[in-house]
NUDRENMAR-830438 format. One line per field, with one value per residue (C-alpha): residue in one letter; y, x, z. Coordinates in pm, 1 decimal. Example, Ala and Ser with C-alpha at 12.3 -4.5 7.8 and 13.67 -1.06 7.14 Angstrom:
! NUDRENMAR-830438
r (a | s) .
north (-450.0 | -106.0) .
east (1230.0 | 1367.0) .
up (780.0 | 714.0) .
***
This chain:
! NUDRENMAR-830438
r (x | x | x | x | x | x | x | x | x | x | x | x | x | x | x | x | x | x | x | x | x | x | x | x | x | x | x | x | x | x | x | x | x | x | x | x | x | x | x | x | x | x | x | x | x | x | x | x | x | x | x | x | x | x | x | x | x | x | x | x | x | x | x | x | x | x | x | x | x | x | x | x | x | x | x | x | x | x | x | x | x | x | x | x | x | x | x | x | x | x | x | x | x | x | x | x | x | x | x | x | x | x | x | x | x | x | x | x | x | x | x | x | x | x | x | x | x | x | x | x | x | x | x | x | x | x | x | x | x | x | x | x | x | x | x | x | x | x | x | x | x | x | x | x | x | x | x | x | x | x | x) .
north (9219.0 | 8929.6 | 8737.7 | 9021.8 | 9033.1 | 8672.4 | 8740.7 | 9014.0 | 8783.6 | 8452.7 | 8714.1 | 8820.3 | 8441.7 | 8392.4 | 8689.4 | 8730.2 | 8430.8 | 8538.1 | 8911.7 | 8810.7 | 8560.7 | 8817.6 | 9092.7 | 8844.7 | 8737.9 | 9102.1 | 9136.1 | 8815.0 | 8930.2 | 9279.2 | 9098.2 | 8914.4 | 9162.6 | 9364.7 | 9030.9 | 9100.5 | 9468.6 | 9378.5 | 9117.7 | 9361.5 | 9677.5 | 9429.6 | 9335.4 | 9673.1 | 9784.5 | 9513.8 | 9545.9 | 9927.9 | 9856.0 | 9585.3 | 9828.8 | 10070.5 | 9798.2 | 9502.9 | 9177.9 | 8854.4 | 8955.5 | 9334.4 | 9150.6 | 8939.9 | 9215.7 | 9404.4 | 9074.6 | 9044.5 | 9403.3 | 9418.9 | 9118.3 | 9175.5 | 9320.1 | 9181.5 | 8965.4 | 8886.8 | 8973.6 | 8657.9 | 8256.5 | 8223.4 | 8236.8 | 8118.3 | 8344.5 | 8328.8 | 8385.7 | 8206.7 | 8485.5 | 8212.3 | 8059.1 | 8326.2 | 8542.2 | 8213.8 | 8059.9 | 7875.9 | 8243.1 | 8524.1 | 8531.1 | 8802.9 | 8827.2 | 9034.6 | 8926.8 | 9087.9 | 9075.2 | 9339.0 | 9489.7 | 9454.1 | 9317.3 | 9101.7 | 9008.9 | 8769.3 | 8665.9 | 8390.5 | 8254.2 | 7959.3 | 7820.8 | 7762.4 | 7482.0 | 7306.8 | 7562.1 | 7791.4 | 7577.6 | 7863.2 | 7839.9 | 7437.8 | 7538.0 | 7805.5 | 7558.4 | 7245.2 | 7474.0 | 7551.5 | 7196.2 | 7064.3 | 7362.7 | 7304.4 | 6943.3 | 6790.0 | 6768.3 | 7124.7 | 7367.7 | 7716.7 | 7948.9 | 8183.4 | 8502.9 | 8564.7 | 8891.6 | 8978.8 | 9298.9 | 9419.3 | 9723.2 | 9876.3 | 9846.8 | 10037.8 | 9891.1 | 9548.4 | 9253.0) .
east (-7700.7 | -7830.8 | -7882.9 | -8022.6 | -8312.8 | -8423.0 | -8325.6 | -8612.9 | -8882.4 | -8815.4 | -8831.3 | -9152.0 | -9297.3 | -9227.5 | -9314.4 | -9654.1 | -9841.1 | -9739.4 | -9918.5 | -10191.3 | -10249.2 | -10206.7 | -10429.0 | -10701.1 | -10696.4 | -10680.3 | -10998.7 | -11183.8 | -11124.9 | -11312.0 | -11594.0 | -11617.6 | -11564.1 | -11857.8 | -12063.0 | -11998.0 | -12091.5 | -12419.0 | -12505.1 | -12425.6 | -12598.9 | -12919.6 | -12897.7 | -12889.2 | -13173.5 | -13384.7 | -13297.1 | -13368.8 | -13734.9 | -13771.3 | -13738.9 | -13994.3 | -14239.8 | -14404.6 | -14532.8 | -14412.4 | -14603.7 | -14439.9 | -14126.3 | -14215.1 | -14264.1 | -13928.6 | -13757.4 | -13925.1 | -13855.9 | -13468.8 | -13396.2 | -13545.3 | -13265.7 | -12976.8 | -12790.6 | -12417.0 | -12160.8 | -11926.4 | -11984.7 | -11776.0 | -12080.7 | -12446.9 | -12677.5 | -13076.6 | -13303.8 | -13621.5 | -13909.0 | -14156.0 | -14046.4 | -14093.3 | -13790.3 | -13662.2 | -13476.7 | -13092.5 | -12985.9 | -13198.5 | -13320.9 | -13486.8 | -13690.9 | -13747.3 | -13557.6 | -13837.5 | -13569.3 | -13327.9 | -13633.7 | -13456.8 | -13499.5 | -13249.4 | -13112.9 | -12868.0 | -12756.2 | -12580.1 | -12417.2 | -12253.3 | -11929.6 | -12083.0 | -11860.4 | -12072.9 | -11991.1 | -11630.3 | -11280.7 | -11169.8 | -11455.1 | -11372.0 | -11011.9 | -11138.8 | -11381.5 | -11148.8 | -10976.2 | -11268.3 | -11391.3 | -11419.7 | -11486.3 | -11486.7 | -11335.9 | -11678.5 | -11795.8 | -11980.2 | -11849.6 | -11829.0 | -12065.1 | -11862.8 | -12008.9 | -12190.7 | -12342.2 | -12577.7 | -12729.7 | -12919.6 | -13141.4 | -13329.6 | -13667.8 | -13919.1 | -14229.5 | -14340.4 | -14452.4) .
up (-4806.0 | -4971.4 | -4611.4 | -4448.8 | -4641.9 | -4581.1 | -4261.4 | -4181.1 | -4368.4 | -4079.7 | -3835.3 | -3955.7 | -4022.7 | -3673.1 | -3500.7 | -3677.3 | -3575.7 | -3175.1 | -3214.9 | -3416.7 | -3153.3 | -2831.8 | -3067.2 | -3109.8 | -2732.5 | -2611.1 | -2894.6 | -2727.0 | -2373.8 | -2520.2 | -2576.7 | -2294.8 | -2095.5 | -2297.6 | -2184.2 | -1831.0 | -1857.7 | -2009.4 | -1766.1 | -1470.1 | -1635.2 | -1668.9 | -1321.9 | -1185.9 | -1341.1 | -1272.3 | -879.6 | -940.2 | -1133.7 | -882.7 | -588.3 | -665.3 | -710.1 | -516.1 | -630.9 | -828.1 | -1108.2 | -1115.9 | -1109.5 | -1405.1 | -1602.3 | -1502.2 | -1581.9 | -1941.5 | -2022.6 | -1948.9 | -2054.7 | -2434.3 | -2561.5 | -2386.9 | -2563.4 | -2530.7 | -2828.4 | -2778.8 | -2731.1 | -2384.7 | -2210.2 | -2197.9 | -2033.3 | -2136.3 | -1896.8 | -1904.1 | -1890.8 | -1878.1 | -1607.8 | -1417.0 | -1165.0 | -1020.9 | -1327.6 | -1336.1 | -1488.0 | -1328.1 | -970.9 | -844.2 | -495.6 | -227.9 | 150.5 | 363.8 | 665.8 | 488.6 | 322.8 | 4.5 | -414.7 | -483.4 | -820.6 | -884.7 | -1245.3 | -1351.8 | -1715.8 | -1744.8 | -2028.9 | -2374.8 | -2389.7 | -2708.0 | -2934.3 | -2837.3 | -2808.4 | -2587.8 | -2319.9 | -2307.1 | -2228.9 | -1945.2 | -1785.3 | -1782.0 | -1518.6 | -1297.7 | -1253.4 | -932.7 | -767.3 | -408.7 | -410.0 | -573.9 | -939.3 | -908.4 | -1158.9 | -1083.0 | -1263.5 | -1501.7 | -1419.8 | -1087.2 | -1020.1 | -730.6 | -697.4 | -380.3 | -365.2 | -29.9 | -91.6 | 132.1 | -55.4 | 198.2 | -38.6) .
***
């Protein structure tokens, strides 16, 4: 009986260190995931604003007022649009394709590979996307809305 009881606590010291470690992954890929909702939600309603309008400068404005608030809950990813720099930035494009007659958004975050160990791992695995030194964006999301409004 003796045995048995040290017997149940190396079971535990090993066991323990393996499902806090799948617990906290399935709790990282949460947020990530949350990350990737936000991004997408943003994107949709700019394309949406973006629709019922015309002009660069309408679209400036869209882009400043959804973008305010969105912020991403975990460090995987980089994603801040420039609002000064106007709809054509390295993470938030939006124009209008006069041949489809429609606003298109696309959005676009990067690895934060400065400041999470886990986003280093991730993009050592993407680089070299394509054969060449170009790495794959992490999230890519392009929306495209009909637009009846001609710019």
């Amino acid at each position: 009986m003796k045995f048995q009881r040290g017997q149940s606590i190396v079971e535990f010291a090993i066991i323990l260190p393996l499902f806090l470690f799948l617990f906290l992954g399935i709790v990282y890929a949460g947020f990530a995931f949350s990350d990737y909702l936000m991004m997408s939600h943003t994107a949709r309603s700019i394309a949406h604003e973006a629709s019922l309008t015309t002009g660069e400068d309408a679209y400036q404005k869209i882009v400043i007022n959804n973008t305010k608030y969105a912020v991403l809950k975990s460090d995987l990813y980089i994603w801040e649009p420039d609002t000064e720099a106007g709809t054509n930035n390295k993470y938030l494009t939006v124009y209008y394709d006069s041949n489809q007659q429609e606003v298109v958004v696309v959005a676009q975050a990067t690895y934060n590979t400065s400041s999470s160990y886990i986003a280093r791992v991730i993009s050592s695995f993407s680089k070299n996307y394509g054969g060449d030194s170009y790495a794959a964006p992490a999230i890519n999301i392009r929306y495209t809305m009909y637009s009846p409004a001609v710019n």
